[in-house]
Every structure is written in C-alpha cells, then in structure tokens.
NUDO-45580 format. One record per residue (C-alpha): residue number from 1; x, y, z. Coordinates in nm, 4 decimals, always signed. Layout:
BEGIN
NUM,X,Y,Z .
...
//
This chain:
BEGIN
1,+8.1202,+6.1573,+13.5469 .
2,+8.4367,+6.1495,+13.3108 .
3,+8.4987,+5.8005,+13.3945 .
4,+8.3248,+5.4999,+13.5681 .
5,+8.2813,+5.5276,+13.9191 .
6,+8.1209,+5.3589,+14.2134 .
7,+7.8451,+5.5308,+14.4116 .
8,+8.0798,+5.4728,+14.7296 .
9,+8.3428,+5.7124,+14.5146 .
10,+8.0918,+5.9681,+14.3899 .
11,+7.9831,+5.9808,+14.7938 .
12,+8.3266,+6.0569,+14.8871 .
13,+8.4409,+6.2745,+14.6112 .
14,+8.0892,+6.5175,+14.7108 .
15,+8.2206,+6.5457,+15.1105 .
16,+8.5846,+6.6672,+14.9385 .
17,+8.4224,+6.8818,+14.7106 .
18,+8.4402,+7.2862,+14.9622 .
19,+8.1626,+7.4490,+14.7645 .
20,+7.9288,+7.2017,+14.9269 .
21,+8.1044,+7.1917,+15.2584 .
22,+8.0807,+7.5843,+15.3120 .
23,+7.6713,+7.5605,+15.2500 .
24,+7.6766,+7.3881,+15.5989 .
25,+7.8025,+7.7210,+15.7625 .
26,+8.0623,+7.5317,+15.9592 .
27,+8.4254,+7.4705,+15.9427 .
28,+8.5274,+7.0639,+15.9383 .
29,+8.8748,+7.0399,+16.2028 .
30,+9.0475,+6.9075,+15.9360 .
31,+9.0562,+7.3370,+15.7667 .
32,+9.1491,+7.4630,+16.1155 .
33,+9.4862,+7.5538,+16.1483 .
34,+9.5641,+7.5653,+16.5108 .
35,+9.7429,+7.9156,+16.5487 .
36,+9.5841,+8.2170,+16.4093 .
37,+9.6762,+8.3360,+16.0590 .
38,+9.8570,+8.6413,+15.9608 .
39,+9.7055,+8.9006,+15.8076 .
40,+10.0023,+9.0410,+15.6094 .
41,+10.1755,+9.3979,+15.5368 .
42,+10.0330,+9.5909,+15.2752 .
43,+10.2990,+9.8139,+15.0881 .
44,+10.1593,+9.9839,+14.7804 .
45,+10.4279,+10.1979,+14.7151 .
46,+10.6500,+9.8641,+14.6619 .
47,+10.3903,+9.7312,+14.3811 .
48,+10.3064,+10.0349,+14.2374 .
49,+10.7479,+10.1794,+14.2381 .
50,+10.9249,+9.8161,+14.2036 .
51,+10.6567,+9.5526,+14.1299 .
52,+10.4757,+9.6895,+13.8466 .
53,+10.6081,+9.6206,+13.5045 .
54,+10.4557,+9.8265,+13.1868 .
55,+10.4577,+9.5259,+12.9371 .
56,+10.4479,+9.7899,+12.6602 .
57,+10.7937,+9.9747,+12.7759 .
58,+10.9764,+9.6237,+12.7473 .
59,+10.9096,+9.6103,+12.3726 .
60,+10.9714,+10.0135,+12.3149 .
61,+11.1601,+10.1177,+12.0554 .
62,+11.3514,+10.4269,+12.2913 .
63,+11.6496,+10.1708,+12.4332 .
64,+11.6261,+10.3460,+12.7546 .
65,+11.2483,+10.3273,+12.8245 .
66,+11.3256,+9.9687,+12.7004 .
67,+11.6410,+9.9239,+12.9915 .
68,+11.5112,+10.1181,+13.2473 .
69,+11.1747,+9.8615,+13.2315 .
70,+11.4036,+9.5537,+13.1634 .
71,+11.5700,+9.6016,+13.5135 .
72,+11.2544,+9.6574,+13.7023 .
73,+11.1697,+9.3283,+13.5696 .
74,+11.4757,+9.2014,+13.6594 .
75,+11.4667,+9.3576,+14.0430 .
76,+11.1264,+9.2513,+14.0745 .
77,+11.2437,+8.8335,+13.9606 .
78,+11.5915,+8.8435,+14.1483 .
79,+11.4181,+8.9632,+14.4710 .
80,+11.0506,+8.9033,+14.4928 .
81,+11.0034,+8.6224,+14.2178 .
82,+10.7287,+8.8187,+14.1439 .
83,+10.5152,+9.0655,+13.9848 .
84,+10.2583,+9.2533,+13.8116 .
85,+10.2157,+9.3387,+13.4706 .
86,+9.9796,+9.6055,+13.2689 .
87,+9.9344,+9.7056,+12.9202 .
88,+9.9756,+9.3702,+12.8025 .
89,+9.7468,+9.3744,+12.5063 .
90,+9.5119,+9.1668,+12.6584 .
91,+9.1555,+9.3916,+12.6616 .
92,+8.9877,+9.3841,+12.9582 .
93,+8.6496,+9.2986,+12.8079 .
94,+8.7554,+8.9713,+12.6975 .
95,+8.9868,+8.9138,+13.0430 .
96,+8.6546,+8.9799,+13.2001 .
97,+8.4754,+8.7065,+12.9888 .
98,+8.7374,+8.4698,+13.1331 .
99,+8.6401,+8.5214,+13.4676 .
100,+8.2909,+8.5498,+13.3607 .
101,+8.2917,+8.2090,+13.2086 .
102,+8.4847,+8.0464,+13.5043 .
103,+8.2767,+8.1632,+13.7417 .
104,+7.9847,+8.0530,+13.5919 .
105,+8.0519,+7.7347,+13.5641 .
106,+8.1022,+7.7282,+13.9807 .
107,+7.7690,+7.8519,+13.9905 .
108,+7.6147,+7.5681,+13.8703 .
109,+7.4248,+7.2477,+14.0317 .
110,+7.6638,+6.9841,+14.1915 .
111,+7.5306,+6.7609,+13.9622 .
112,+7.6698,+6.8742,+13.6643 .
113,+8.0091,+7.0061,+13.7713 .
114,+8.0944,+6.6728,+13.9151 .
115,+8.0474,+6.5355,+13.5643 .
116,+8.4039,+6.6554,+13.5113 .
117,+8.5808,+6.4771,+13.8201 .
118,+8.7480,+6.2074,+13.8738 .
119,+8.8683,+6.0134,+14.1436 .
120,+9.1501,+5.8331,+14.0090 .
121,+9.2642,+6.1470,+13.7857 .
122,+9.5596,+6.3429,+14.0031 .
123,+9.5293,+6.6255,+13.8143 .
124,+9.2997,+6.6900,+13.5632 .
125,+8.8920,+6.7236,+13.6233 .
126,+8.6812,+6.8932,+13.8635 .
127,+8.7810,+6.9323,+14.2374 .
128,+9.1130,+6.7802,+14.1186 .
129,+9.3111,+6.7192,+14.4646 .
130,+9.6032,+6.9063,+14.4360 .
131,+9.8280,+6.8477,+14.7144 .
132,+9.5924,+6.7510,+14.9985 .
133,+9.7128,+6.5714,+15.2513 .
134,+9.5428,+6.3505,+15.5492 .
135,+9.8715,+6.4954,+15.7438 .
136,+9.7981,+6.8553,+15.7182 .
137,+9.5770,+7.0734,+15.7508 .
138,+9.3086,+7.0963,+15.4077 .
139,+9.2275,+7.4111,+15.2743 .
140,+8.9624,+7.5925,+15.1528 .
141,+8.9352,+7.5643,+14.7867 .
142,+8.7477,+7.3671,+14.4532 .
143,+8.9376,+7.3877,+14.1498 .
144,+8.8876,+7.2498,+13.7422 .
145,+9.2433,+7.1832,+13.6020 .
146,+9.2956,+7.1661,+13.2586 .
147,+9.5712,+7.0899,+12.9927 .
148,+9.5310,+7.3649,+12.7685 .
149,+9.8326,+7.3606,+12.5428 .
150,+9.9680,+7.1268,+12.3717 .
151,+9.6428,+7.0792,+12.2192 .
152,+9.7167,+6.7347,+12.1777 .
153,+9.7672,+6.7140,+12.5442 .
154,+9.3788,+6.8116,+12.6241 .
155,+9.1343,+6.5300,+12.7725 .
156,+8.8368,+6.6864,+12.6573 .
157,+8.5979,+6.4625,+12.8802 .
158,+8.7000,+6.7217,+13.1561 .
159,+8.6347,+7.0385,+12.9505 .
160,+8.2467,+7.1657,+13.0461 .
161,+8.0098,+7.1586,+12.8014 .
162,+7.8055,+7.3780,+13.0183 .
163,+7.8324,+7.7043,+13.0268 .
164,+7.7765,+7.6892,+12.6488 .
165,+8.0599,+7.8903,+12.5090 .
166,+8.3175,+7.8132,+12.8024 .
167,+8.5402,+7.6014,+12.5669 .
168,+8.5740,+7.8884,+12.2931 .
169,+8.6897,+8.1144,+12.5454 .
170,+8.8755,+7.8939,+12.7224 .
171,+9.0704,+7.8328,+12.3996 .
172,+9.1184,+8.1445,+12.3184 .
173,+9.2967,+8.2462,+12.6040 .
174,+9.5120,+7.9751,+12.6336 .
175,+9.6309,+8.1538,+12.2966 .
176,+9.6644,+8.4465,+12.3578 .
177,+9.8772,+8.3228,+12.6830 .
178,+10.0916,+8.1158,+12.4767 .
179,+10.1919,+8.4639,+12.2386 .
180,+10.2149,+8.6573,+12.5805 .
181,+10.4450,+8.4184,+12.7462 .
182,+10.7300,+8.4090,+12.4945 .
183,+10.7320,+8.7656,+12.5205 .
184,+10.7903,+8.7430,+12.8546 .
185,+11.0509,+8.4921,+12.8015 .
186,+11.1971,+8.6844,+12.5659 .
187,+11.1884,+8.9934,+12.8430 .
188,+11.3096,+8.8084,+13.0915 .
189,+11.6660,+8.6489,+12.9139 .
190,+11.7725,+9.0450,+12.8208 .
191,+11.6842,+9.1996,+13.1169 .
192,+11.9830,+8.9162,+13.2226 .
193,+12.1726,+9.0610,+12.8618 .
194,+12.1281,+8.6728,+12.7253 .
195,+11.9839,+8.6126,+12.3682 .
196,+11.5847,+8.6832,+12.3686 .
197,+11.5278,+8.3125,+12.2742 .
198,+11.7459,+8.1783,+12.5045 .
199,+11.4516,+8.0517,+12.7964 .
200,+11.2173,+7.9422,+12.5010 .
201,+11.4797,+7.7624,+12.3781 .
202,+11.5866,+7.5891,+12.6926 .
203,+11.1858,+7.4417,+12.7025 .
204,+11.1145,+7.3796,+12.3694 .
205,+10.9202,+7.5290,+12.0941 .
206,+10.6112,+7.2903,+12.2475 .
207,+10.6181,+7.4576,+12.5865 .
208,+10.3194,+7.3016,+12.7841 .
209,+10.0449,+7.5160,+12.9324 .
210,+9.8202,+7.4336,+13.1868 .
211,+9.5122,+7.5964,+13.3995 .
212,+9.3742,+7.6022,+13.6995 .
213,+9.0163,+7.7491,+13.7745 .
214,+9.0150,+7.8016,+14.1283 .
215,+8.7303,+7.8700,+14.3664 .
216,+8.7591,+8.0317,+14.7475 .
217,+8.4085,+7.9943,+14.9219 .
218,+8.3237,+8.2388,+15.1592 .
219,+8.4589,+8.1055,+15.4922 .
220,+8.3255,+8.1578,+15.8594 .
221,+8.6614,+8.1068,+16.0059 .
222,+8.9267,+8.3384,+15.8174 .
223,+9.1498,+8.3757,+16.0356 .
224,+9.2233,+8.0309,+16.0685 .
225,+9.1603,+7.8786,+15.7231 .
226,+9.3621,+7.8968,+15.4025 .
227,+9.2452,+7.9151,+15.0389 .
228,+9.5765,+7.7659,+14.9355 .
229,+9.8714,+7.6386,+15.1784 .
230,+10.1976,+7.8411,+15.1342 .
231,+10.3582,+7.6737,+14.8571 .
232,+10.6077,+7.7224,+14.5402 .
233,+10.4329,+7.6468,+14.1836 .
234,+10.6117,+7.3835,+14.0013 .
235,+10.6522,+7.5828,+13.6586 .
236,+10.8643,+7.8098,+13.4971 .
237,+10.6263,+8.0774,+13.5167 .
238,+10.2740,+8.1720,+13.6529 .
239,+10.0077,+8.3668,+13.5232 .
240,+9.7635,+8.4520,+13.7394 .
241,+9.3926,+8.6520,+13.6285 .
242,+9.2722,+8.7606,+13.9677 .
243,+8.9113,+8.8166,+14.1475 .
244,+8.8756,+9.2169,+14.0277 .
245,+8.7030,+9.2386,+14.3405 .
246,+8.8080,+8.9948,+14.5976 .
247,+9.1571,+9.0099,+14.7228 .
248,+9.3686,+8.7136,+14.9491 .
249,+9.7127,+8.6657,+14.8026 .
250,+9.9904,+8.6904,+14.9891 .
251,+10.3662,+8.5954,+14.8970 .
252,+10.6226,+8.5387,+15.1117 .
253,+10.9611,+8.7294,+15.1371 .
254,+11.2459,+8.7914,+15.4542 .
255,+10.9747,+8.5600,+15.6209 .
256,+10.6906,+8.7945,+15.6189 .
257,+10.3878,+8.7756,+15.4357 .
258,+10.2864,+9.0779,+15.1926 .
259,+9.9507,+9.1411,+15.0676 .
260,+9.9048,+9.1277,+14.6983 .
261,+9.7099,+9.4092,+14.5844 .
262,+9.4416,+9.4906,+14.3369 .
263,+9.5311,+9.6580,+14.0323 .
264,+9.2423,+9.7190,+13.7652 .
265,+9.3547,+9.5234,+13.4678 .
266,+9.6536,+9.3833,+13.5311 .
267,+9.7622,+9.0515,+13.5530 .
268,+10.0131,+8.8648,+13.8030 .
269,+10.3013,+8.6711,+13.6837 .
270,+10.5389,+8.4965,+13.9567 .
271,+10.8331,+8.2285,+13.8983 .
272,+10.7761,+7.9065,+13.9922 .
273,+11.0803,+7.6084,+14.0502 .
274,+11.1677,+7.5380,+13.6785 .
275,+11.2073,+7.9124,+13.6484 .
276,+11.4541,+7.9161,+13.9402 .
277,+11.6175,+7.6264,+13.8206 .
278,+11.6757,+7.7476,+13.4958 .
279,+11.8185,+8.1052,+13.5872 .
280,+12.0535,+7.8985,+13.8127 .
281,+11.8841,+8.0985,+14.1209 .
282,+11.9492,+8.4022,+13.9617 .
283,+11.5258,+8.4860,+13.9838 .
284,+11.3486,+8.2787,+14.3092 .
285,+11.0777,+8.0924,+14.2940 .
286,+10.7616,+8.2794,+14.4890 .
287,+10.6171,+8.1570,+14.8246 .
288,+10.2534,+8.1961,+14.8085 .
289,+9.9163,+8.1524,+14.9962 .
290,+9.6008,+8.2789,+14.9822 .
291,+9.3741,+8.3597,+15.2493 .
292,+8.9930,+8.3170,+15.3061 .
293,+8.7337,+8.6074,+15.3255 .
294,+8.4389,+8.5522,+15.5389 .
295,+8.1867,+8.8014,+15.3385 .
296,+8.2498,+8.7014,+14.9899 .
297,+8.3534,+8.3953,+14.7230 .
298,+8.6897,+8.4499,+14.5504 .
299,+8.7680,+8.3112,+14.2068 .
300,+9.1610,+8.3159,+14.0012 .
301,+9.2352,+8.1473,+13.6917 .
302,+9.5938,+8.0433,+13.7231 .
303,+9.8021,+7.9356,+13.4342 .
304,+10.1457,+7.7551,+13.4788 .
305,+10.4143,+7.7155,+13.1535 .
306,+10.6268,+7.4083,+13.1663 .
307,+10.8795,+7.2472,+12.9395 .
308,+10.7842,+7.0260,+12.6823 .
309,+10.7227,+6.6795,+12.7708 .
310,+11.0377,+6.4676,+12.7991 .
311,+11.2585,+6.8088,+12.7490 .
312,+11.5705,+6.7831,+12.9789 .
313,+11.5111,+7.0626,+13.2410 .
314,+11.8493,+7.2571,+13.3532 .
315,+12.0207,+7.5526,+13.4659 .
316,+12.0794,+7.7327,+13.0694 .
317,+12.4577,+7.7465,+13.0139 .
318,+12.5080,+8.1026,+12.9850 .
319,+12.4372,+8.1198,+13.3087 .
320,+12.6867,+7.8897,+13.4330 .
321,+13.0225,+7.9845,+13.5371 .
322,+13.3205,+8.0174,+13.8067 .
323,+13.1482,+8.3407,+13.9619 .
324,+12.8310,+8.1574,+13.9538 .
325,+12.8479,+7.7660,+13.9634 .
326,+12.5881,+7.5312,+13.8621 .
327,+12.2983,+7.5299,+14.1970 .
328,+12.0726,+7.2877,+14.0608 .
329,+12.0970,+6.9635,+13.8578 .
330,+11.9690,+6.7722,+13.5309 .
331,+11.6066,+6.5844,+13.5611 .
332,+11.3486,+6.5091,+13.3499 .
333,+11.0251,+6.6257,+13.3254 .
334,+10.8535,+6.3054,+13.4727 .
335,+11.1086,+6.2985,+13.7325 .
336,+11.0430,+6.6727,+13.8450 .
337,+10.6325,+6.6174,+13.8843 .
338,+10.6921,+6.3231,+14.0901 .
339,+10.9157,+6.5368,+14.3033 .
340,+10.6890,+6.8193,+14.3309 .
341,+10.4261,+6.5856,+14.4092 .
342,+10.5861,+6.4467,+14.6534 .
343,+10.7293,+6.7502,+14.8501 .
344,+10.3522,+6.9437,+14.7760 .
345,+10.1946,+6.6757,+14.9651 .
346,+10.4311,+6.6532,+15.2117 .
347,+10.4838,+7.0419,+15.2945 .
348,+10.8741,+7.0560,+15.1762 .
349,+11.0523,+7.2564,+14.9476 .
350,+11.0858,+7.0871,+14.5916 .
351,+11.3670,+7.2722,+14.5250 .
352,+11.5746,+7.1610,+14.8140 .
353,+11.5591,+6.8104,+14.6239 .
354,+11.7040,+6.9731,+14.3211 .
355,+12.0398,+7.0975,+14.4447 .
356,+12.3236,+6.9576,+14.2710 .
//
C-alpha cells in the first residue's frame, strides 16, 4: 500500500472499497436512499441548440462566427453553469486511450489497486473518500484521485505502475488539458467583453489541476442508489471525459433534474464554486449527480482547475460595480478546501459560506 498500514485498516478500507461490494449482488442500507430517485427530463434540442459549444468557432477568425459562439457560451454559463464542447482538438483516438487506460486499471485484482490507497490520505490514492459521510446516505462509486499539475504537486506513490503505460498517458493529458483550459479561460472573460487573460490571471500562471478516475459498478437497485450525491465541484472549472457508452449524469436547474446526454466526442465542461465566485455570480456553479445503471459499469475521468496554491481567490474587479456589487468575499485557498470539505460532507452549499 502507499503507506504503512495495519491489517485492521487494510480490512476496513476493502468493505469501503464498491467494486467489491457490488460482486455480492446486494445493496448494503447504508446506499439506499429511502424515496425513489428521479429519473430526469431529457431535452436534446436544449444540448444540441443552447448547450453545445463548437470550440473551433470561439477562436474563428470571421468576428461574427466568433460572437455569435461567444454568447452561446455565455447563455449556456449564466444559466446552466454548464456545457458541452466539440472540435476541441483533442482526437478521439487518444481521448479513447484515456478511458482505455482508466478503465483498465479498474479491471484489475483488488490486490494491486489497493496498493495505491490510503487510509489516512483525504484525497489522493485509490478509493479516496470523497465526501462520505456516516450521516448520509453512501453512494455508489470507487475513484483514484490524482494531482496532475503542478507537477511538483504529484505524489507519485499513488500513480499505478500497472497498467504499464497508464502514467504516459495520464501525463499527457493532463497537458493537453492544461493548453485547453486557458483557452477556455480566455473564451470565457470575452464572451463577458473582459481582457482574454483576465480569469488566468485572477489564478495564477501555476493554475492547479487535478483528476479524478471514477468508477460506477453496475447496481441492482437504481432507482434508489446514486453514483455521486447531488453536489457543486469545488473548482473553477470541470472537465469531464464521459463513458461513450454508459450514460447517468444529471444536473440540476429550476429544481429539476436534466439528463446529460451522449454526444460522440465531445467533452463536458461545467463551473464549479471558484468559477462562480470569481464571475461575481455572473456564471453558477452546476448541481450535479449521477445515477446508477443496473445492466452495465460506468467509468468518467473528471478533471477540476483550481488556483494556485496560496493565490487569494476573489470576485475579479472588472466585475465589480454599483449595478453589480461584490456577492462573495476574499479567502484563501486552504481556507476554501476546508470549507468545501466541510459543507461536502455535511450536504450544504459551500457557497452559501462564501457570501460577503
């Protein structure tokens, strides 16, 4: 294991681990949520009209290709804090590897994934716990969480040496995410008619970037278990690669659930709190959730962009004035986590704790 542990911890750490649990066929009451779940709206014509942003019209060199794309981004963050994104020179051959890669290290025995846990690492490792709570009800997920940039920031005892070539790839995608974000950074501050750098600047040149492999077992109870609890992600910004196959996502808006759909290729970018704090509330942070599938596994490889370490995190000025006052105030970055922490565990809203 990545650190020293007692045979009492390893024990416990294998009953928390869901792969394992769903081999039993049965649901633990601890998963059960006691009202049935909903199933959601589906309304392609919203993703496909309103929620689907050509990443190659942002950049184009027609101004009102460029504009007209600029404000569906826009729409899409000020109302939905959410979206999807295609042609975003990513090929799909290597996006595929990704998933590949992740999925195969899920696949393999017990005994060597849980070389990368943990149990006193919050975060980072194998079947990190991410918000579980004795108080609420679990759900149904396994996940390896990683630092991936900084490099400096990167405990490599939790990065698999098995399957052989998963750190290469790995790496590679957390650069190409890197370049992709500040692009989308840079999107984002003119679609508001502020100066490109203007977000990148307000994080720092050594913006943080960190991933989340997640695995959904299949689950004999769907309609009262949850991959992921309805929660806000406490970044700036999201990117999600999702199952090509396997839907569940749902996000949350006027109080009713939507169903995320599958679009071939693209990939799924939502705002999380530091994104809403920084725009002032001008773009929302998402509600999410993801449900369970009783016929198949589901894996996503998340990625969440934060400010640099000890960066001051705050509402960027230009977006301050009489019209629209300041909504949220000044904190740290070690203050926010132990906020987030707090609320994710808890099952409040983080950003209700950030209001000036």
């Amino acid at each position: 294991m990545a650190k020293s542990e007692s045979k009492f911890e390893k024990v416990e750490l294998e009953k928390s681990i869901v792969q394992e649990v769903a081999k039993t066929g049965k649901v633990p009451q601890e998963f059960l949520h006691e009202d049935e779940l909903s199933k959601g709206m589906d309304v392609p014509e919203q993703w496909r009209d309103i929620l689907l942003v050509d990443f190659s019209l942002l950049f184009s060199s027609l101004p009102a290709v460029a504009d007209a794309e600029l404000e569906k981004l826009c729409s899409a963050l000020s109302n939905w804090g959410y979206f999807q994104v295609i042609n975003h020179g990513m090929d799909n051959s290597f996006l595929q590897e990704v998933f590949e890669i992740s999925k195969q290290f899920f696949n393999l025995p017990l005994e060597e994934k849980i070389k990368y846990s943990s149990s006193d690492e919050k975060v980072q490792g194998y079947a990190a716990n991410m918000g579980r709570s004795r108080s609420q009800t679990n759900y149904w997920s396994d996940r390896l969480f990683l630092n991936l940039q900084p490099e400096d920031n990167r405990k490599l005892k939790f990065w698999p040496d098995k399957p052989a070539n998963f750190s290469k790839i790995v790496d590679e995608y957390s650069k190409k995410l890197a370049t992709f974000s500040k692009a989308i950074y840079k999107a984002m501050a003119r679609s508001l008619k502020l100066e490109e750098n203007c977000f990148i600047n307000n994080q720092g040149q050594n913006m943080a970037i960190s991933g989340g492999i997640n695995f959904y077992p299949s689950c004999p109870s769907p309609d009262r278990v949850l991959g992921v609890k309805a929660h806000s992600d406490g970044s700036t910004m999201t990117i999600l690669l999702p199952d090509p196959q396997v839907g569940g996502l749902q996000v949350l808006k006027d109080d009713v659930w939507y169903n995320v759909p599958l679009i071939p290729g693209a990939l799924l970018v939502n705002l999380g709190d530091l994104g809403e704090v920084m725009t002032n509330g001008i773009f929302k942070s998402v509600i999410h959730r993801v449900l369970t599938n009783s016929e198949k596994d589901r894996l996503s490889v998340a990625a969440f962009f934060t400010s640099e370490d000890k960066k001051e995190i705050t509402p960027v000025s230009e977006l301050i004035n009489e019209q629209h006052p300041q909504l949220y105030r000044k904190l740290d970055s070690i203050e926010f986590r132990s906020i987030f922490f707090a609320a994710l565990s808890q099952g409040r809203k983080t950003l209700d704790a950030l209001k000036v």
